[in-house]
C-alpha positions as CSV (number, residue, x, y, z in Angstrom):
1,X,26.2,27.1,24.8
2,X,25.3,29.0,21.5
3,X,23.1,26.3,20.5
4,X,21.3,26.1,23.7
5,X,20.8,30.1,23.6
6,X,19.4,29.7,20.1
7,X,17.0,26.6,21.0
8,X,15.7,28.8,23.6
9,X,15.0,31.4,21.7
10,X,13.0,30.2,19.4
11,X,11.1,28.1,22.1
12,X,10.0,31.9,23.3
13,X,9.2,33.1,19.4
14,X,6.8,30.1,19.6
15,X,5.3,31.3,23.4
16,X,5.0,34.8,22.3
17,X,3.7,33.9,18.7
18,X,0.7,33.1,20.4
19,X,-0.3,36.6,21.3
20,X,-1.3,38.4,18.3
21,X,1.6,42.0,18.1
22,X,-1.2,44.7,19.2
23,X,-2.4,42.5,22.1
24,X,1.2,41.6,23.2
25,X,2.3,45.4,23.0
26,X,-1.2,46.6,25.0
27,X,-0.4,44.0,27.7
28,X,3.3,45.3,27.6
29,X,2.5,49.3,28.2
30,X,-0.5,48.2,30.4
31,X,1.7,46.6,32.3
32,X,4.0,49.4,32.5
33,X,1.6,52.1,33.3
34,X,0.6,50.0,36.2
35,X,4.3,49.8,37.1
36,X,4.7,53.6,36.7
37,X,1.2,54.5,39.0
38,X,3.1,52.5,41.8
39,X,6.7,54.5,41.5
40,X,4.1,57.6,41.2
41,X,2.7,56.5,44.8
42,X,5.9,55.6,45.9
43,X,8.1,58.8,44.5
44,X,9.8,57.4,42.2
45,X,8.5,59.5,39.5
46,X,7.3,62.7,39.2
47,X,4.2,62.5,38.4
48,X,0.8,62.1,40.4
49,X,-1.2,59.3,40.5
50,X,-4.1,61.4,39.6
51,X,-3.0,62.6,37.2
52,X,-1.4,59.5,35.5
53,X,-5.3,58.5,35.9
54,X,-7.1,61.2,34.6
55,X,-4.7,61.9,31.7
56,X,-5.0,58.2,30.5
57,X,-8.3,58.3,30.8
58,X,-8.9,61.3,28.6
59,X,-6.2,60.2,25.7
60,X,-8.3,57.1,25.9
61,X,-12.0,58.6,25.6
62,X,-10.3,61.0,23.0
63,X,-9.0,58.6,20.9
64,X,-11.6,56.0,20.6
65,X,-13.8,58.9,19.9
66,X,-12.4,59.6,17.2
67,X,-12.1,56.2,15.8
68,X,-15.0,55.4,16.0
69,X,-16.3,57.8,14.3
70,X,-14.3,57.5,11.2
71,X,-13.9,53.6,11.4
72,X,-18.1,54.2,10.5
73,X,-17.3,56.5,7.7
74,X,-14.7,54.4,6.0
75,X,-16.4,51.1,6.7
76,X,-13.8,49.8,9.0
77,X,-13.8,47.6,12.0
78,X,-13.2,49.5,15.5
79,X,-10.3,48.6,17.0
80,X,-9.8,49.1,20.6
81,X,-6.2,48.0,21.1
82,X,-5.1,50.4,18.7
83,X,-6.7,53.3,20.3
84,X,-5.5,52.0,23.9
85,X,-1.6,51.1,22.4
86,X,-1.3,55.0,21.0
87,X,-3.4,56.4,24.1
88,X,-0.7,54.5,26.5
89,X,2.1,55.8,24.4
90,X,0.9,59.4,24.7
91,X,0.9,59.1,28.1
92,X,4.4,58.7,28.4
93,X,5.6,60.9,26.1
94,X,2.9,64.2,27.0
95,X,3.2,65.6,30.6
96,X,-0.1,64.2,33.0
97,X,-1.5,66.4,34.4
98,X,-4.9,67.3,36.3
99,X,-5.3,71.1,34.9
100,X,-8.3,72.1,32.7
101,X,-5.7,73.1,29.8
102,X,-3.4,70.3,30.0
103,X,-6.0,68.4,29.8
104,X,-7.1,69.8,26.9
105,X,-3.7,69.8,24.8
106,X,-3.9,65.5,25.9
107,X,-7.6,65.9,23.8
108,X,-6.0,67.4,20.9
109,X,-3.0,65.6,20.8
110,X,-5.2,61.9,21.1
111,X,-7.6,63.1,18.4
112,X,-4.8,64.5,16.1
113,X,-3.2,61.1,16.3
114,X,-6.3,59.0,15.7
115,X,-7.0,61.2,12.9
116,X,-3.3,61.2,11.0
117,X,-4.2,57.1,10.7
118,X,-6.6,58.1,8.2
119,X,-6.1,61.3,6.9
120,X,-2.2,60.5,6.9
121,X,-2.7,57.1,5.1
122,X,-1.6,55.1,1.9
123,X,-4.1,52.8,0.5
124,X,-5.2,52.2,4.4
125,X,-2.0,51.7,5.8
126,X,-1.2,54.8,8.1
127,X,2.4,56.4,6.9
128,X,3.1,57.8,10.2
129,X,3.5,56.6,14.0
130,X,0.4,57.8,15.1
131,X,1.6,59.0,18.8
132,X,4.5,60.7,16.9
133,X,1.9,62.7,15.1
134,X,0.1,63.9,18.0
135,X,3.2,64.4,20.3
136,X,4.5,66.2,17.2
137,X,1.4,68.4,16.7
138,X,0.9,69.1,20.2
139,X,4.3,70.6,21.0
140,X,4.4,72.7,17.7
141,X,0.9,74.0,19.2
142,X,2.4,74.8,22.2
143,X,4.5,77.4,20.7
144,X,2.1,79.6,20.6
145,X,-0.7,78.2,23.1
146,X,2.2,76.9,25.8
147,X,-0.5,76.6,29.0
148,X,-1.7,73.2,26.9
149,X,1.5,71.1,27.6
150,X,4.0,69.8,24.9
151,X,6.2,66.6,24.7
152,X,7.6,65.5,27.8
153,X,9.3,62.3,27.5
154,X,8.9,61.8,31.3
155,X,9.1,57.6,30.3
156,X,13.0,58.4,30.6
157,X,13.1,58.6,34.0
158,X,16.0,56.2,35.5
159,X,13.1,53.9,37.7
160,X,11.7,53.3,34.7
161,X,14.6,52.3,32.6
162,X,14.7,48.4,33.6
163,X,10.9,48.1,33.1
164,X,11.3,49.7,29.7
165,X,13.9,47.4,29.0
166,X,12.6,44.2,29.9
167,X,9.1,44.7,28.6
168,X,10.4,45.9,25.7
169,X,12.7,43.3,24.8
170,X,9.6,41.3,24.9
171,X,8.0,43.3,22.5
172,X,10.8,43.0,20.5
173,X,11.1,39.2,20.4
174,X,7.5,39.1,19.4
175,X,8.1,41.4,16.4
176,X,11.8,40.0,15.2
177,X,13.2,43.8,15.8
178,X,16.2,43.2,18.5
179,X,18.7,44.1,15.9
180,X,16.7,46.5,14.1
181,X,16.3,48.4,17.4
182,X,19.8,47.7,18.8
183,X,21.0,49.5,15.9
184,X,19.1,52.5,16.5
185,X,19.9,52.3,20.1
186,X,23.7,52.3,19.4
187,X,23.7,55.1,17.1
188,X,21.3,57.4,18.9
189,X,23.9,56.8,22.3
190,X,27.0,57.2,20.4
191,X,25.5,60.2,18.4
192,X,23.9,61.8,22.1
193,X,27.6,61.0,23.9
194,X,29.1,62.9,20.9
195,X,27.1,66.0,21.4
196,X,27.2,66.3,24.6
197,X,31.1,66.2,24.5
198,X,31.1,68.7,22.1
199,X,28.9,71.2,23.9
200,X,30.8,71.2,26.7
201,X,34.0,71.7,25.1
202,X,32.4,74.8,23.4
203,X,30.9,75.4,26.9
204,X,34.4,75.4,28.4
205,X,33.7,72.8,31.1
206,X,34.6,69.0,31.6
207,X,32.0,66.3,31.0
208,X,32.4,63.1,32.6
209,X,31.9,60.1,29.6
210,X,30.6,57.5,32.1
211,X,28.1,59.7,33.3
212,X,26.7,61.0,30.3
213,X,26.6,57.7,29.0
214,X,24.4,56.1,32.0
215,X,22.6,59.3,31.8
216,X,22.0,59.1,28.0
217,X,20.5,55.3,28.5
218,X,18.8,55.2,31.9
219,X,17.2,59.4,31.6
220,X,16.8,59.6,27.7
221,X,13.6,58.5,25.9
222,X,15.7,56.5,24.1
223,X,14.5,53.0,25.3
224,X,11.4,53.6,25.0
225,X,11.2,55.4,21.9
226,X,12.8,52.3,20.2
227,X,11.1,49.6,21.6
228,X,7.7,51.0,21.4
229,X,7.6,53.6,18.4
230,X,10.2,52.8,16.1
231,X,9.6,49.0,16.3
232,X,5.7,49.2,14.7
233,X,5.8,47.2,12.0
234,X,3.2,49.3,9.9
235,X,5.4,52.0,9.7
236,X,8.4,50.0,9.0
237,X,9.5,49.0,5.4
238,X,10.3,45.4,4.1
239,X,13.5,44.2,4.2
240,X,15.9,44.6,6.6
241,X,18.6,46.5,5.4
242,X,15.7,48.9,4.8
243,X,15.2,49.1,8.6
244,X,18.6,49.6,9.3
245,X,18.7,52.4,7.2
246,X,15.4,53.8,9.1
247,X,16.9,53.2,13.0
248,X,20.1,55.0,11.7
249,X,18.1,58.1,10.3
250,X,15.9,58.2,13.5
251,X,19.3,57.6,15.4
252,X,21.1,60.3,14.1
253,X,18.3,62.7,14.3
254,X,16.8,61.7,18.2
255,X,20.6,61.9,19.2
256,X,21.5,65.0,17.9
257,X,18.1,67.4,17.6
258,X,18.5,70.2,15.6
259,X,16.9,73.1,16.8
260,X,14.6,75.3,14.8
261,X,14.6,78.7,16.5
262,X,11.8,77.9,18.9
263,X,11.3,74.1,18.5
264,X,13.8,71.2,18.0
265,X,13.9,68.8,16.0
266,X,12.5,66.0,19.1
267,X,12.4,62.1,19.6
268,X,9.0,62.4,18.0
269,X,9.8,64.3,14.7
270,X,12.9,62.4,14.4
271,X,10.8,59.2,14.6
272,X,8.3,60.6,11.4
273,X,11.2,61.2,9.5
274,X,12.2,58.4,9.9
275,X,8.6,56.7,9.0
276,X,8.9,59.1,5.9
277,X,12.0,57.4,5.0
278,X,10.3,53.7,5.3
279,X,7.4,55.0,3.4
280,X,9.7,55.6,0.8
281,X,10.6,52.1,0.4
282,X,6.9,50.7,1.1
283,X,4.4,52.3,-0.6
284,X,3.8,49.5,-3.0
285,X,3.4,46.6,-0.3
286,X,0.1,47.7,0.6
287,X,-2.4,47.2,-1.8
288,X,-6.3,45.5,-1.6
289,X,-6.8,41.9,-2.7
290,X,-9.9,39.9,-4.8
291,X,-10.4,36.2,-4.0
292,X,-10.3,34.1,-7.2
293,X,-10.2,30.4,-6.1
294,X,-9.9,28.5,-2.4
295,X,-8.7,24.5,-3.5
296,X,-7.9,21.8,-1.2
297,X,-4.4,21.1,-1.4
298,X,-4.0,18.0,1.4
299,X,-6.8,16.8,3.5
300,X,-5.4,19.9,6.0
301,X,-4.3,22.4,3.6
302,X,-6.2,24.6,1.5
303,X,-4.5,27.1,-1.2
304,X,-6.2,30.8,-1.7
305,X,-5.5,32.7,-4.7
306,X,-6.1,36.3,-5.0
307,X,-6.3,39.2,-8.0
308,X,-4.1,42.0,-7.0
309,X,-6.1,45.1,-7.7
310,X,-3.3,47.2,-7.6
311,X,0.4,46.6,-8.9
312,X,2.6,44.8,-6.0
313,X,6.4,44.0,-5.7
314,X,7.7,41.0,-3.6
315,X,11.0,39.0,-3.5
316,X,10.5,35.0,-3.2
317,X,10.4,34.2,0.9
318,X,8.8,37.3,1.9
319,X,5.4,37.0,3.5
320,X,2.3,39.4,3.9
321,X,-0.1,40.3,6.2
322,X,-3.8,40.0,5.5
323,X,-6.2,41.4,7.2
324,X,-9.7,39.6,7.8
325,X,-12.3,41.7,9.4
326,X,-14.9,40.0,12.2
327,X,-16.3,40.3,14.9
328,X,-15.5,39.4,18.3
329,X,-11.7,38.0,17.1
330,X,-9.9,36.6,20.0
331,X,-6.5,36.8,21.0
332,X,-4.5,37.3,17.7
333,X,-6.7,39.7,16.3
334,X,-8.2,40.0,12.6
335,X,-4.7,39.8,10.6
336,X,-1.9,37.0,9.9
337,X,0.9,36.8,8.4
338,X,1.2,34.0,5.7
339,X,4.3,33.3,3.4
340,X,4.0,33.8,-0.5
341,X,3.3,30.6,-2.0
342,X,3.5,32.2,-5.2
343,X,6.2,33.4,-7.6
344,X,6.4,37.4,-8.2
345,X,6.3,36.0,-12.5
346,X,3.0,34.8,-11.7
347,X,1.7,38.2,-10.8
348,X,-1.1,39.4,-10.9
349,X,-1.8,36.1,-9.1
350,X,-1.0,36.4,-5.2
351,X,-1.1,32.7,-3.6
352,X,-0.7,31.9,0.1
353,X,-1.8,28.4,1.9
354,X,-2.8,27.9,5.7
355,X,-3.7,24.4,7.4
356,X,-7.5,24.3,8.7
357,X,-8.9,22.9,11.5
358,X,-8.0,25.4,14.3
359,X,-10.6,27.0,15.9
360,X,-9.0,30.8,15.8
361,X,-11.9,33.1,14.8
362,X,-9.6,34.4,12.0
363,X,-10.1,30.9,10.2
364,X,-13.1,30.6,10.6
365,X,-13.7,34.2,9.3
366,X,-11.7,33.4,6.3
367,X,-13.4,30.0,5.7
368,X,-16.5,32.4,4.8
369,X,-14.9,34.6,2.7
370,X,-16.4,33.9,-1.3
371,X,-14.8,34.4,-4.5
372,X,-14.9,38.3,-5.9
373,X,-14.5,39.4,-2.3
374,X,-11.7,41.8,-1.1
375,X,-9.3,41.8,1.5
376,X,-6.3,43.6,2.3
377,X,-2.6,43.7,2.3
378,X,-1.3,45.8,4.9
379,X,2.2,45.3,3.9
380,X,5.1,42.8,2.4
381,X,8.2,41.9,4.6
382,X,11.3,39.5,5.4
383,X,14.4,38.5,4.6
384,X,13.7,34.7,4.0
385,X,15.1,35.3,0.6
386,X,17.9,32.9,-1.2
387,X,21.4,33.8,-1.8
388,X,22.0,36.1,-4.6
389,X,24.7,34.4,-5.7
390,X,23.6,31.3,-7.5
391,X,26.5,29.3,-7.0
392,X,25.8,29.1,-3.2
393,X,24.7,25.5,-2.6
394,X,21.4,25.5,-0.3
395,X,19.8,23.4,1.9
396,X,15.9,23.9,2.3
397,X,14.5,22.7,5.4
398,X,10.6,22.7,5.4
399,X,8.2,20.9,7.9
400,X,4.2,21.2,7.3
401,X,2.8,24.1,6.1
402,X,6.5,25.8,6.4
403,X,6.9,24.6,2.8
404,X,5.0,27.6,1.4
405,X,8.1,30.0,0.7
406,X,10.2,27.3,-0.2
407,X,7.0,26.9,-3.0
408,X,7.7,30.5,-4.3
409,X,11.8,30.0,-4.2
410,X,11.6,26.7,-6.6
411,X,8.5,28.1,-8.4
412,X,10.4,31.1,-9.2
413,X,14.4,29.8,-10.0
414,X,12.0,27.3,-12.0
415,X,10.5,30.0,-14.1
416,X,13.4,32.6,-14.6
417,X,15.8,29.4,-15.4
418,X,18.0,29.9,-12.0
419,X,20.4,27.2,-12.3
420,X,20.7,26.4,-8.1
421,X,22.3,23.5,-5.8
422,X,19.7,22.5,-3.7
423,X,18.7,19.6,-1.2
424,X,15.6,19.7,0.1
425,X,14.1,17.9,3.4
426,X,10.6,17.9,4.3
427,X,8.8,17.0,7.5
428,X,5.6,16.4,7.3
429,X,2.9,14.3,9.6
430,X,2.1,11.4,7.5
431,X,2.8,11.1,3.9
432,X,-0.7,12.6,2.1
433,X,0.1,15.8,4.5
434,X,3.0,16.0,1.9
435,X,1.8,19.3,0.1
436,X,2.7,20.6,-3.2
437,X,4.6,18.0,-4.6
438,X,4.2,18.9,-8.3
439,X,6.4,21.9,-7.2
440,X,9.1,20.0,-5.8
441,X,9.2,17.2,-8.5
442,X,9.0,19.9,-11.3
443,X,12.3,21.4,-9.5
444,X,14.4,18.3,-10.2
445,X,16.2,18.7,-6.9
446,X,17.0,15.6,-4.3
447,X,13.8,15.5,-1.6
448,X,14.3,13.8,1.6
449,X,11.1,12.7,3.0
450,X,10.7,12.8,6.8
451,X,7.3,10.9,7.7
452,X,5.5,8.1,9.9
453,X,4.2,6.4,7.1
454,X,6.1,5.8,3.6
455,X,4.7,7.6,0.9
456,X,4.0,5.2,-2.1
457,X,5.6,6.0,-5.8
458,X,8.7,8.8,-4.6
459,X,10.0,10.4,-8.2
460,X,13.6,9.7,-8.8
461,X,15.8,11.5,-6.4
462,X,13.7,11.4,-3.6
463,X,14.1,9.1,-0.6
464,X,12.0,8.6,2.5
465,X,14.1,9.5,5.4
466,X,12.1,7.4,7.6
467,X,9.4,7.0,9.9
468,X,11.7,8.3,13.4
469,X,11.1,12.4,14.3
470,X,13.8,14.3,12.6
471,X,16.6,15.5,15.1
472,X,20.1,17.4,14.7
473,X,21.9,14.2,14.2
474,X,19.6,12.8,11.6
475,X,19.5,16.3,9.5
476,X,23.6,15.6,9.5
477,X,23.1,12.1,8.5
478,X,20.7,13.4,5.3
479,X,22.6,15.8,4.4
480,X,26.6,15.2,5.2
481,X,27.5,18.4,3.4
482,X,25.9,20.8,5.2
483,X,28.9,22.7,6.0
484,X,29.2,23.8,2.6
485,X,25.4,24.9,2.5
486,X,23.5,27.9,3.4
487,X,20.4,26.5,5.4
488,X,17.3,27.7,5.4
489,X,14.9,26.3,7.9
490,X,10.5,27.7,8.0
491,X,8.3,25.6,10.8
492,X,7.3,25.8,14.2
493,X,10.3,27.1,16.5
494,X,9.9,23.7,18.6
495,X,11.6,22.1,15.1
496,X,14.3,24.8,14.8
497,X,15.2,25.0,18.2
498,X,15.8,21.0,17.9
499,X,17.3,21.4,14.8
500,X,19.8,23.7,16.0
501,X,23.0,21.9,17.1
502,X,23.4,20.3,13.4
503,X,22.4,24.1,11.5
504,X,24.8,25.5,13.1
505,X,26.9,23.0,11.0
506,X,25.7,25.0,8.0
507,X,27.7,27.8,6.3
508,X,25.0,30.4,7.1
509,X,21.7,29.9,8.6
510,X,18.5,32.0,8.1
511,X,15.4,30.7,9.8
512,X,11.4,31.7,9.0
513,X,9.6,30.7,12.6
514,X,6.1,30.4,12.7
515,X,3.7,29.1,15.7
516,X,0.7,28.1,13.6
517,X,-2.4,29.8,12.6
């Protein structure tokens, strides 16, 4: 049963993987605005069609006004998901409305929260949600101007709560945050059940648990605070104990608001603290990049090498998004996410690899991209890291281009003289698709080869494993000591999910999906 749940889910990682993050989360909160407009016409909610409409539509002209004015001043392509995602999440969180002033507070809080992502920024990597910002200015506004509206959180109403839930889970998937976000979830409840005990008790009246607790997850912003706002992984830091410590700050503070005289401490502000906090532990992840050398690495692979301009910390197994500006990119946008091919004692040398011959626009922007060019970084992550005990045995499963952080792990225990216990098999589609074996033979570890074809001249210690597809019985059969191995496993989710039944074999498993480039 636990396998087959795992085997599905990484067969949906690979069907969402598809969908580049911003396009996934547009089509998610376009989808539920469209839901809401019909509740609206139906009663379910309190708010007017109209004015669903018209406020949408001016958060959106808003917005994009303002980012297109200062993409042109800092050189920047426009992009109209972004202003639609934060437009879309202002709509739920401000009050629609129809009124001239109302109307106007939606203008300032869209334009406020275009402009934080550049006046609010780290080496071009926004610090703050952006709809937090403009929620957040709108409402301390409001204090004195109160006709122009405030935070509303009206997305908490109960017909709402099982579209929230199920679009956001989605969202969720797509970004690897389930846990991250459960966690916040499960504090901000159990904090929000707490304090609503304990005013009553000071209030001198009984509260019924059961219904404060339904009432705290189907009427509190709390879904869709976490599964739209806290979730963004620009405002997130690396690794995940990092989030943790983030969605139990903004757990704490969204479930229990302190109040400030006249203004409390809200979803919103508890959310930038909370983005404060990650900034914290991020600010060195985003840094620009300098092309130094594209080399052919198989007749599919090709290694880049870039000059870090600025300095940058990473842990072997993370992987970074780059970001490729072009026009007219298609589905998945103008960033990827690549592994680290690199060690972090080869710095200031950054080296990721990709396979060619898609036909995404973002490889065929990068295929133009020339030595002494830059590009950017807009941040470091994961948690595809080895063991720090070295005694652990561990068992490296790699197929194709999944190799690359494996590359960085046995480049770097190589290096820093890491004396490690581990078996590697790689999958690969024919033998001369078997990329960066120098690496692998320099490491001295056993290699078992998975190919149609047998490679010619294996160094000692490997052995081809051969020519059938790799399944959960064969793994078992290469490796008969798994159970005393932590496994790690990067390639496409189709691999993983068949891989399953034997890694769940292993001691411990930690898995780095990918569904191509």
């Amino acid at each position: 049963m636990i396998s087959s749940l795992s085997a599905t889910w990484n067969r949906l990682l690979g069907v969402l993987g598809r969908l580049s993050m911003y396009r996934l989360v547009l089509l998610a909160l376009s989808t539920l605005a469209v839901i809401a407009l019909v509740l609206s016409v139906t009663g379910a909610v309190s708010i007017a069609p109209l004015d669903l409409i018209a406020s949408f539509a001016v958060l959106a002209a808003a917005i994009m006004a303002v980012d297109a004015i200062a993409q042109r001043i800092v050189r920047r392509p426009w992009r109209i998901e972004s202003a639609l995602i934060t437009a879309l999440i202002l709509l739920f969180v401000l009050r629609p409305s129809l009124e001239p002033l109302p109307l106007l507070g939606l203008i300032i809080a869209g334009a406020i929260a275009s402009l934080s992502k550049y006046v609010l920024a780290w080496r071009g990597r926004h610090i703050f949600n952006p709809a937090a910002v403009g929620a957040s200015a709108l409402t301390i506004i409001s204090i004195w101007a109160p006709d122009l509206g405030s935070s509303a959180w009206w997305v908490g109403s109960p017909a709402l709560a099982i579209p929230v839930i199920l679009l956001g889970l989605v969202v969720l998937i797509r970004t690897e945050k389930v846990r991250v976000v459960g966690l916040f979830l499960l504090v901000a409840i159990a904090v929000g059940l707490v304090r609503n005990v304990v005013q009553a008790q000071a209030a001198g009246f009984t509260l019924d648990p059961g219904m404060t607790f339904s009432s705290l997850v189907l009427s509190s912003p709390f879904l869709f605070l976490g599964a739209f706002m806290l979730s963004e992984p620009l405002t997130l830091p690396p690794r995940r104990w990092q989030q943790f410590t983030v969605a139990g700050v903004v757990g704490v503070l969204a479930g229990w608001p302190i109040s400030f005289d006249v203004i409390t401490l809200g979803q919103e502000r508890a959310l930038l603290i909370g983005n404060l906090v990650a900034f914290v532990f991020a600010m060195r992840t985003a840094v620009r990049l300098t092309i130094v050398e594209r080399s052919a690495v198989t007749p599919s692979v090709r290694e880049y090498s870039f000059r870090t301009e600025r300095p940058v910390t990473f842990t072997p197994g993370q992987y970074l998004e780059i970001e490729v500006p072009h026009a007219r990119p298609d589905s998945r946008g103008t960033r990827r996410e690549f592994s680290i091919l690199s060690s972090p004692a080869e710095l200031p040398l950054v080296k990721i690899a990709m396979r060619e011959g898609s036909q995404s626009s973002f490889k065929k922007a990068i295929a133009t991209v020339q030595p002494g060019d830059e590009l950017a970084i807009t941040g470091i992550w994961g948690d595809f890291v080895l063991p720090r005990n070295t005694e652990t045995p561990v068992l490296m499963v790699a197929a194709g281009i999944g190799v690359t952080p494996f590359v960085s792990h046995l480049r770097h225990i190589r290096l820093t003289q890491e004396n490690r216990d581990v078996v590697f098999v790689y999958v690969a589609s024919s033998s001369d698709e078997l990329a960066f074996r120098e690496d692998l033979e320099a490491a001295g570890i056993p290699v078992i080869v998975v190919t149609k074809d047998e490679p010619a001249h294996l160094p000692d210690g490997w052995t081809w494993g051969g020519g059938t597809r790799l399944d959960a019985e064969g793994l078992v059969r290469h490796v008969p000591d798994i159970a005393t191995r932590h496994a790690f496993v990067s390639g496409p989710p189709a691999l993983i999910a068949t891989l399953t039944p034997a890694l769940e074999r292993a001691k411990s498993i930690t898995t780095d999906a990918f569904s191509g480039y």
